[in-house]
N, C-alpha and C positions, 0 to 999 in steps of 0.2 A: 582799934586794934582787936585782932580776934586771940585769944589762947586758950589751944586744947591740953585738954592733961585728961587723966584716968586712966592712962596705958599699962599696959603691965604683962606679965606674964599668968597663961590663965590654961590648965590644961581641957583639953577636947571636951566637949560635953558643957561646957561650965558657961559659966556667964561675966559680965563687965558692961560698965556704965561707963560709956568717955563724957566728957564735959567741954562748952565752946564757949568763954563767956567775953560779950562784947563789953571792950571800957572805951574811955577816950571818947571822942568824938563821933557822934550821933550822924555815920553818912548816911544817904538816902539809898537803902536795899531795901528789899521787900519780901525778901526770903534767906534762909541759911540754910545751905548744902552741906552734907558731908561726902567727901572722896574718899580713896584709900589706894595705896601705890606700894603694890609687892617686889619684891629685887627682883629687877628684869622686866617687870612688867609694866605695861603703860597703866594710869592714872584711871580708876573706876568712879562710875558715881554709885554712891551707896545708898543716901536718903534726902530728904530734902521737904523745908514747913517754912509755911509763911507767917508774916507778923503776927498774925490772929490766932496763930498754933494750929492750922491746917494742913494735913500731912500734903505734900505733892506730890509726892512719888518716893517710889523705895528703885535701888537697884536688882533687878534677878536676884544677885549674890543673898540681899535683906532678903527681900522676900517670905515673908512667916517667921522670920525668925528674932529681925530688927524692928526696935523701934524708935522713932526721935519725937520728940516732945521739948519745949518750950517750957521755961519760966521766966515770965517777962519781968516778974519783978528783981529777979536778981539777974537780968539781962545775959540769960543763960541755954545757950541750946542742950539737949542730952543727946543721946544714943545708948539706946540697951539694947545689948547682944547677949541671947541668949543662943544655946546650942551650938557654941564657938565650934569650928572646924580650923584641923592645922591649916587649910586654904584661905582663912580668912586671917592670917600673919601679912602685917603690911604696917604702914605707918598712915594714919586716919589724921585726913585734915576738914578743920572746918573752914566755911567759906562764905563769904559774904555776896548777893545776886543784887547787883544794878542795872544791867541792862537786860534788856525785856527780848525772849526769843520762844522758838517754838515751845522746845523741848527743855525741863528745868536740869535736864540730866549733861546738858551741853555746861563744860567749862569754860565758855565760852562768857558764859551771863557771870560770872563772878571774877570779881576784881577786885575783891580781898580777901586775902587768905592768912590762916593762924599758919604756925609753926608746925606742927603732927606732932603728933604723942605713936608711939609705938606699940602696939600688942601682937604679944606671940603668943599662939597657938601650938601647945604642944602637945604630939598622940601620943 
């Protein structure tokens, strides 16, 4: 099971830490994604790190501004967003990757997904 939390309300400018942490049973992924899905808008990829805490890619949106990082001992992915924008208001899910494809940015390779924690960005 994956559960994000850290959501919150956070005005422009500011920053927030969301949290992914894996319990339960130990499937076979090899990375953990996070998304994010605005009202109206289809489902983005944001960032994405493998077991070993290698970053794989950031979405444009991250881009300089996010960062996801791993602690494996408390079987925990991060995300720190820094220089929040009211466009980056959505509901951020993390995501578990099984199957193996080009691109880590396809939601295509994950097949588990947390619940979303929601953050609003206000200007």
């Amino acid at each position: 099971q994956l559960q994000a939390s850290g959501g919150g309300l956070v005005q422009a400018g500011g920053s927030l830490r969301i949290s992914c942490a894996a319990s339960g049973h130990t499937f076979n992924h090899y990375a953990t994604g996070w998304f994010r899905q605005a009202p109206g808008k289809e489902r983005e990829f944001v960032a994405a790190i493998n077991l070993s805490g290698d970053v794989m890619g950031y979405g444009d949106s991250a881009q300089g501004r996010f960062t996801i990082h791993r602690d494996n001992f408390k079987n925990t992915v991060y995300l720190q967003m820094n220089s929040l924008k009211p466009e980056d208001t959505a509901v951020y899910y993390c995501a578990a990757a099984t199957r193996k494809g080009l691109e880590i940015s396809d939601d295509f390779l994950y097949t588990a997904w947390g619940q979303g924690t929601l953050v609003t960005v206000s200007s």
